[in-house]
C-alpha positions in Angstrom: 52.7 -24.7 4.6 51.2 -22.9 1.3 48.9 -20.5 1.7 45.5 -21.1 0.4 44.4 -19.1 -2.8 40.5 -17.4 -1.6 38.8 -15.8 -4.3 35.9 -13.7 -2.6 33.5 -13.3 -5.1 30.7 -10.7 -4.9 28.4 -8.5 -7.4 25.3 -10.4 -8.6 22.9 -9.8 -11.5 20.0 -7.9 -9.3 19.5 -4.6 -7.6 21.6 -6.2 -4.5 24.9 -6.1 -6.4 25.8 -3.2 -4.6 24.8 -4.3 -0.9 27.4 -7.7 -2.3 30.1 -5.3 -3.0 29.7 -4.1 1.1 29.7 -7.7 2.0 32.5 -8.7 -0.2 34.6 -5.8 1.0 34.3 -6.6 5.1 35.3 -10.5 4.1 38.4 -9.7 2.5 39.4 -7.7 4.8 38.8 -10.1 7.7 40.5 -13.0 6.0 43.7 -14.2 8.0 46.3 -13.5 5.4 48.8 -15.3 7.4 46.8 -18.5 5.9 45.2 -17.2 3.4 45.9 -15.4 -0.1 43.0 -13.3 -0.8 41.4 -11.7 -3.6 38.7 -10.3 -5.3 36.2 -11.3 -8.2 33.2 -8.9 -9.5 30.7 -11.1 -11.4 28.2 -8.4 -12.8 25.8 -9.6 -15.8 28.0 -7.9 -18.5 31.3 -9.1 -17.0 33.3 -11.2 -14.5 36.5 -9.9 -13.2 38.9 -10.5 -11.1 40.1 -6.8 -9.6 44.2 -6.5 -9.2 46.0 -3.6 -7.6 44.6 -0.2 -8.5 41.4 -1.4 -9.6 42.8 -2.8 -12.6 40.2 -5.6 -13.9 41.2 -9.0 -15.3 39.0 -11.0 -17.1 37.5 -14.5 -15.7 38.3 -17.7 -17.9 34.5 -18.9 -17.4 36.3 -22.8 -18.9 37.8 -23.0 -14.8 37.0 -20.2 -12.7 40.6 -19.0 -13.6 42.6 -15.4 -14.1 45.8 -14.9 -16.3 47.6 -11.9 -14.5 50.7 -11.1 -16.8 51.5 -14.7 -18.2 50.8 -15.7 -15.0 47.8 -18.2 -14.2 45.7 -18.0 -11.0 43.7 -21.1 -9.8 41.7 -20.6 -6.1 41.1 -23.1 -4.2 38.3 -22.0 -2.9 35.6 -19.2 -3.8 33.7 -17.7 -1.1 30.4 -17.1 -2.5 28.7 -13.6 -1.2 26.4 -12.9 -3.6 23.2 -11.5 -2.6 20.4 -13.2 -5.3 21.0 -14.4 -8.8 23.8 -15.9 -9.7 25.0 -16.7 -6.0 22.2 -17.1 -4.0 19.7 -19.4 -6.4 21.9 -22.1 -7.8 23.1 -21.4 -10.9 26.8 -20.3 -9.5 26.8 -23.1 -7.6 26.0 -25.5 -10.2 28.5 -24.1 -12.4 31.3 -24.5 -10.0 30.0 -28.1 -9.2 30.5 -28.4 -13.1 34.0 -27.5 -13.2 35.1 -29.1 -9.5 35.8 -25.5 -7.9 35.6 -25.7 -4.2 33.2 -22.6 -2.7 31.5 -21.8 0.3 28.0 -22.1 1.9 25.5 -24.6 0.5 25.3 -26.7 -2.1 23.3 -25.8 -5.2 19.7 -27.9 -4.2 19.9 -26.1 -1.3 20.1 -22.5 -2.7 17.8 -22.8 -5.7 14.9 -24.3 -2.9 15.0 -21.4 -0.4 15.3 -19.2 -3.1 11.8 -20.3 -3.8 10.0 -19.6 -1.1 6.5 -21.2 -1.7 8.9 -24.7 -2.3 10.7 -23.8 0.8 7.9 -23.2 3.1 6.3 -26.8 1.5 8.8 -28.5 2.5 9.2 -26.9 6.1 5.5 -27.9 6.4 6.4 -31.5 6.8 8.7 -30.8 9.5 6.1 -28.8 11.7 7.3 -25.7 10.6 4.7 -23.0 10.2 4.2 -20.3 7.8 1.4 -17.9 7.0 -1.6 -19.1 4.9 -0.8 -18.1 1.5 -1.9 -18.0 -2.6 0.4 -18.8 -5.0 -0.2 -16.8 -8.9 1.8 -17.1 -11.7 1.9 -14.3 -14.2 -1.0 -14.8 -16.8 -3.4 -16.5 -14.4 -6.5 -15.3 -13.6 -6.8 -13.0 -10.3 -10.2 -13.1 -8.2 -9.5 -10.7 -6.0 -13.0 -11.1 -4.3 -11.7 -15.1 -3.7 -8.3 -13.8 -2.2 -9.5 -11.8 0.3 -12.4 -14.3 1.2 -9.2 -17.2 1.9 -7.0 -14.9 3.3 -8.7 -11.8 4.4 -7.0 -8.2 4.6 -4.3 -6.7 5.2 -2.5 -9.3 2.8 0.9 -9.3 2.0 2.1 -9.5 -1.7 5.0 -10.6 -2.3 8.0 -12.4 -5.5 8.2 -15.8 -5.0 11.8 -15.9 -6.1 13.6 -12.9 -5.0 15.8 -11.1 -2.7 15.9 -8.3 -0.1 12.2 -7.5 -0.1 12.1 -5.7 -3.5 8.6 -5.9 -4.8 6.6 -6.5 -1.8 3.5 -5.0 -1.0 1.2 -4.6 2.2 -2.3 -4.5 1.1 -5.0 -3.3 3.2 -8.0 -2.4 1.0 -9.2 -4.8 -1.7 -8.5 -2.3 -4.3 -5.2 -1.9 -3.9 -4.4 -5.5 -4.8 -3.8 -5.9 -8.7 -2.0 -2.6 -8.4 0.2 -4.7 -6.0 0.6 -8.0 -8.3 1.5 -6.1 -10.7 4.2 -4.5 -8.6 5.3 -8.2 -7.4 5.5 -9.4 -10.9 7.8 -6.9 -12.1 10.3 -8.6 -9.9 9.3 -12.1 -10.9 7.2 -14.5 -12.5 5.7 -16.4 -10.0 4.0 -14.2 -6.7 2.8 -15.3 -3.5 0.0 -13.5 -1.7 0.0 -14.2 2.2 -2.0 -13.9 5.0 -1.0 -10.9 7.7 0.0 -12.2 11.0 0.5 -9.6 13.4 3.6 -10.0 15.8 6.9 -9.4 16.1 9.4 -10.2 12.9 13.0 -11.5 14.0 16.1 -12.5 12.2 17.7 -15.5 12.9 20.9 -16.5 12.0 21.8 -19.8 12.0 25.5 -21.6 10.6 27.1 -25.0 11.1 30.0 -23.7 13.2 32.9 -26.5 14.0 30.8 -29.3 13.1 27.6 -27.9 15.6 24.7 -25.8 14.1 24.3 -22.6 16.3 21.9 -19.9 16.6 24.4 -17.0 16.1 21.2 -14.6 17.5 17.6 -13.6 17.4 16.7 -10.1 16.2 14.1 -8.1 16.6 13.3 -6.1 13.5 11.3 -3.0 14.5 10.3 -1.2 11.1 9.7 2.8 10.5 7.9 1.6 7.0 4.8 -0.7 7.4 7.1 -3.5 7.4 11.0 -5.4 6.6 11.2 -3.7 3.1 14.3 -3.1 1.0 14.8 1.0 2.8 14.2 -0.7 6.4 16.8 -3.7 5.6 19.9 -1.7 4.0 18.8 2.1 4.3 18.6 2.1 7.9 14.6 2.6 8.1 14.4 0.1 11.2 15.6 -0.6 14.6 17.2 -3.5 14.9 17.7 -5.1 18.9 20.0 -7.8 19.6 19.0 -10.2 21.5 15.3 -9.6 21.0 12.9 -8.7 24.0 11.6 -12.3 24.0 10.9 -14.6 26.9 13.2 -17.6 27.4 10.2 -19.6 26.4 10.1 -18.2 23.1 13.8 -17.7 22.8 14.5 -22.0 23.1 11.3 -22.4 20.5 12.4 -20.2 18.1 16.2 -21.9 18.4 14.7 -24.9 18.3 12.7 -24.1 14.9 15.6 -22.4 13.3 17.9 -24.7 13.9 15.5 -27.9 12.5 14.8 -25.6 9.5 18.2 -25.6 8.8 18.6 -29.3 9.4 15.9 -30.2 8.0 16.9 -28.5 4.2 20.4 -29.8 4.9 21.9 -26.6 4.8 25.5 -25.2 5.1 27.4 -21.8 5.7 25.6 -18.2 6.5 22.1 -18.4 6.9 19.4 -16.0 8.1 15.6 -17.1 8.8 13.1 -14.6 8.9 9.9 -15.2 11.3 7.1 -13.8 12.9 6.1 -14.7 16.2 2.3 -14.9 16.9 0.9 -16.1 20.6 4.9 -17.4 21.3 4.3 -19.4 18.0 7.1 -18.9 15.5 6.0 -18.7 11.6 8.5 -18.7 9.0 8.8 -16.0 6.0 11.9 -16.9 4.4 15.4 -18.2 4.6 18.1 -16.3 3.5 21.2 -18.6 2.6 23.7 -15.9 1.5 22.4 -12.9 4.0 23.8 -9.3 3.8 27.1 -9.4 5.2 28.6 -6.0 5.4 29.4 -4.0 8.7 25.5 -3.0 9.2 23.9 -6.2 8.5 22.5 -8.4 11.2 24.3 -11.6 11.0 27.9 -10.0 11.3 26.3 -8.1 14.3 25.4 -11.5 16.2 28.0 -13.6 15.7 29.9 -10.3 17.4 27.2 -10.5 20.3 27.8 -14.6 20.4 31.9 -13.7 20.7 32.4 -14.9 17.4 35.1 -13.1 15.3 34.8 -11.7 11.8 37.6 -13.7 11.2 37.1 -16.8 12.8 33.8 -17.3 11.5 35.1 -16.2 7.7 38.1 -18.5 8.2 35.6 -21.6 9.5 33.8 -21.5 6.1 36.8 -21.2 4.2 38.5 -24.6 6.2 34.7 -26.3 5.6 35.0 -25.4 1.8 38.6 -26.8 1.8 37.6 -30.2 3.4 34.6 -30.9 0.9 35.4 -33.2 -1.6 35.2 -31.9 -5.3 32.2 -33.0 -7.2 
């Protein structure tokens, strides 16, 4: 039997290219290469690449997704998408390779450009019976009543991009003067801002994936912050403790599976993802979903599925065989 040509293709246009990179590096390396060729591709905003023995860089035919290496050309049969953000994480890569009929990991492209948006995201979860935190949507140019804001939502608030990754840009506002200060902070990141209600409990990561045909709660983590809250430092600087399983009751342990796993259901997701929550009186309320999660040795996910006795490499491989078995578009 051939072996399968995997492309694992990492970077990404935002600030998180470099957590991608980490990610990237712990799947190719986990990849069975008794089934698999592997290889790497760098898509950055000036260039896509596909990187050959020492380092040297080839340039991506963006007509197929393909690589000419010495008169040579390579065609993968699948791409396993770990970018964190735009391109990877919002759509647009995924809609490209729809375009051309390459096969890639994770969810489709509906699926990542609505849970990139969260205020979309949360909407829809609303008509499932998920809940989220009262919140006020802006876009940039609208009017701010700051005097209204607090009124619906009082203080602390949290300000927040609607459309952006890793918790760059967010704010936690406690007095009512500190708030422009903060949309203006939020907007830098993106056009569109959501300013949310505090709810004070505990924050845990969920990971959820469709593993062998089941979805499965890989684990529920308890984020304990230094900072104020889950911001970029505490995610991927190490400013946060992070226990796995969290110190929950089994009552709210089968509630928050329950939630997580209809929240992926419900948005008929694929591949990695992880749900961020905070519970309140036992009740969980959803922040975010993640659908292409960090992924190198530190992050959470790769931590559970170890806790779950899941492999690296088994659950790689499974996303890889689920890829494969999708017919093109």
């Amino acid at each position: 039997m051939s072996k399968k040509q995997v492309a694992v293709v990492m970077g990404g246009y935002s600030d998180e290219y470099v957590v991608s990179l980490k990610s990237g590096q712990l799947i190719y390396d986990s990849l069975d290469r008794e089934l698999y060729d592997v290889y790497k591709v760098v898509i950055l905003k000036d260039e896509w690449y596909f990187l050959g023995e020492n380092d040297k860089k080839y340039e991506i035919n963006r007509g197929d997704f393909s690589v000419t290496l010495d008169n040579e050309t390579l065609k993968f049969d699948v791409c396993f998408n770990i970018i964190h953000g735009t391109p990877g994480e919002n759509g647009i890569l995924q809609a490209y390779w729809d375009a051309i009929g390459q096969k890639y990991t994770g969810c489709d492209f509906y699926q990542s450009a609505l849970t990139f948006n969260k205020k979309d995201t949360l909407a829809v979860l609303s008509k499932y019976g998920i809940p989220s935190a009262k919140s006020i949507y802006l876009r940039k140019g609208e009017n701010i009543n700051v005097d209204e804001i607090v009124e619906n939502l009082g203080l602390p608030v949290f300000v927040k991009p609607n459309q952006s990754g890793s918790s760059l840009g967010i704010s936690k506002v406690k007095e009512k003067s500190e708030l422009i200060a903060a949309t203006e902070f939020a907007f830098k990141e993106d056009n569109e801002i959501l300013i949310e209600s505090f709810l004070d409990g505990m924050e845990v990561s969920v990971g959820v994936i469709d593993y062998k045909g089941e979805t499965i709660v890989l684990g529920i983590t308890e984020i304990v912050p230094q900072n104020e809250f889950f911001d970029y430092e505490a995610k991927y600087e190490g400013a946060s403790e992070e226990i796995t399983p969290a110190r929950i009751g089994d009552e709210t342990r089968i509630r928050v599976e329950e939630i997580s796993k209809r929240a992926y259901n419900s948005l008929g997701m694929s591949g990695f993802s992880r749900s961020e929550f905070i519970l309140m009186d036992g009740i969980p309320y959803m922040l975010e979903m993640n659908t292409n999660p960090g992924f190198s040795p530190a992050s959470i996910l790769p931590q559970q599925a170890k806790i779950y006795g899941i492999s690296i490499t088994d659950l790689c491989g499974n996303e890889v065989e689920k890829a494969l078995a999708k017919k093109s578009k």
